[in-house]
C-alpha positions, 0 to 999 in steps of 0.5 A, spaced: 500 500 500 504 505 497 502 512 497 500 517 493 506 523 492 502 527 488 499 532 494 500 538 491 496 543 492 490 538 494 485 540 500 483 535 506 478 537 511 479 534 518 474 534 523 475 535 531 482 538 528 483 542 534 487 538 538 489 530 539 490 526 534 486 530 529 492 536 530 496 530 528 493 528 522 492 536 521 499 537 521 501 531 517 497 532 510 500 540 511 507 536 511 505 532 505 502 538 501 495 538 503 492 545 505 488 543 511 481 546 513 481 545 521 473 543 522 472 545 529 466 547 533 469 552 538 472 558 534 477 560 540 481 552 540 480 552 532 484 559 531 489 556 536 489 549 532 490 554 525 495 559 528 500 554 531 499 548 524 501 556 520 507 557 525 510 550 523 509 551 515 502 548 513 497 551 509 491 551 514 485 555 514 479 554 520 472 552 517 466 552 523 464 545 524 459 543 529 458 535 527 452 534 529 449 539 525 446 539 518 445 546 517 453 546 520 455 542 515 453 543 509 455 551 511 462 548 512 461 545 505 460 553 502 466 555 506 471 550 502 469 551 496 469 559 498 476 558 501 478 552 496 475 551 490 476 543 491 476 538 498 481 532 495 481 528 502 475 528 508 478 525 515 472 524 520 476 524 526 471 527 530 469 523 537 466 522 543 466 517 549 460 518 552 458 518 560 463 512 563 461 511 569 468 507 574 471 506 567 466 503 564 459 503 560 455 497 563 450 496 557 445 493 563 446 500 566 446 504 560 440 509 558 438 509 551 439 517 552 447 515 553 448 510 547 444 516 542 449 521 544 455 518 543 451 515 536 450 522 534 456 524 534 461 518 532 456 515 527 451 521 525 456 525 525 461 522 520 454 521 515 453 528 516 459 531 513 461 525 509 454 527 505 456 534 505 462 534 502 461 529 497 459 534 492 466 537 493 470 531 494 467 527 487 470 534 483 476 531 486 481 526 480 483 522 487 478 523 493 480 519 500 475 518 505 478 516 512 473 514 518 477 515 525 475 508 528 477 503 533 479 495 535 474 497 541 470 496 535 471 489 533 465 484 533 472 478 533 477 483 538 473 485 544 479 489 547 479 495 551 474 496 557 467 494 557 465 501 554 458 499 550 456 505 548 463 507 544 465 501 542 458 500 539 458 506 536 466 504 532 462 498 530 457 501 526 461 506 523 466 501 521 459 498 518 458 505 515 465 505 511 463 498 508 456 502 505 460 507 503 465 504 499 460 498 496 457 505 493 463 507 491 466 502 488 466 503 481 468 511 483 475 515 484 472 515 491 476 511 497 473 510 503 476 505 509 477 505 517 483 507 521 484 505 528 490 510 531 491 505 537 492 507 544 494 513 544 497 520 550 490 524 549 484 527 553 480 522 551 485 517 555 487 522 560 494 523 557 496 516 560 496 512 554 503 510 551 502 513 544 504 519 543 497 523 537 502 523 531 504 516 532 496 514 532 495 520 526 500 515 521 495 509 519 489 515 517 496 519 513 497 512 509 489 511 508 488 519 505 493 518 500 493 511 498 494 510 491 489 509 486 488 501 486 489 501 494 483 497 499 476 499 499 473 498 504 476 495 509 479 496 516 486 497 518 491 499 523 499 501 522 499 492 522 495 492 516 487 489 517 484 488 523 479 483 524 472 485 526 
């Protein structure tokens, strides 16, 4: 699965892009040539997230994205176009884990309310964005669409802690990604799932032992595949994972 070196001038959105491991991603495709549009909902984080990718030499610009919002992402569509002209790669970085509870999210315990929170913004969310930009994205000559997901996911692994929401919701994005790529299948469009490993952030409270740019690579690989590379499939930097 070679890369693709003919970035220049490409655009890639990467949602929830002001900090962690969307900063990485962020980061990386700037390095790789891409202008990055920064999609983050809070305005403040977003500027700093642009200002400092600027100060290390990437081509970035903000775009107000509230995922869980239509209205947010379709107006986030017109503002690349305004600023772009084009979109070349999508990551759906953006995620939650939902309310845990000494650790864990027990399914015998869990509101439906708490389950649909996180869905709507780890699965919804994804829909929503990927919908919106897909117009943009099909202008592009090598679009790549990469879902953010999770081994935590996996119907074969069972790992992490017992998190039944988040890791329900990783599953049913993974799904998404299959459709999406069965869609597309005989278009230019490339869609697959990334899992960034364990990884130093404030979804893990920073104890875990990868730091965000080693979780950013295997996304970094997916958004630049060749033309004849994987659809459709799950992968972290090993390769496929089983699920």
């Amino acid at each position: 699965m070679a890369e693709n070196s003919m970035t220049d001038s490409r655009v890639a959105l990467v949602t929830g892009a002001n900090k962690g491991i969307g900063l990485a991603i962020a980061r990386g495709l700037g390095a790789r040539g891409f202008r990055v549009a920064v999609g983050a909902r809070d305005e403040d984080r977003r500027e700093a997230a642009v200002q400092g990718l600027r100060a290390d030499g990437v081509d970035a610009f903000g775009v107000a994205l509230d995922v869980n919002s239509v209205r947010s992402a379709g107006a986030a569509a017109t503002a690349i176009e305004a600023e772009a002209g084009r979109l070349d790669v999508l990551v759906n970085n953006a995620g939650i884990a939902g309310r845990v509870e000494e650790g864990v999210q027990d399914p015998t315990m869990l509101e439906v309310e708490a389950l649909r929170t996180v869905m709507e913004t780890n699965v919804y969310g994804a829909l929503r964005v990927t919908n919106a930009m897909l117009p943009l994205l099909e202008r592009s000559p090598a679009p790549r669409i990469v879902n953010m997901s999770s081994t935590m996911g996996s119907l074969a692994l069972h790992t992490g802690p017992l998190l039944a929401a988040y890791a329900s919701s990783k599953t049913m994005l993974n799904a998404l990604t299959v459709h999406y790529a069965r869609r597309f299948a005989q278009t230019p469009i490339i869609v697959n799932s990334a899992c960034p490993g364990y990884v130093a952030t404030d979804f893990t409270g920073h104890a875990a032992p990868r730091t965000p740019e080693q979780g950013a690579a295997i996304a970094l690989h997916l958004a630049t595949l060749p033309d004849d590379g994987p659809r459709g499939g799950f992968f972290d930097e090993e390769g496929p994972i089983p699920w």
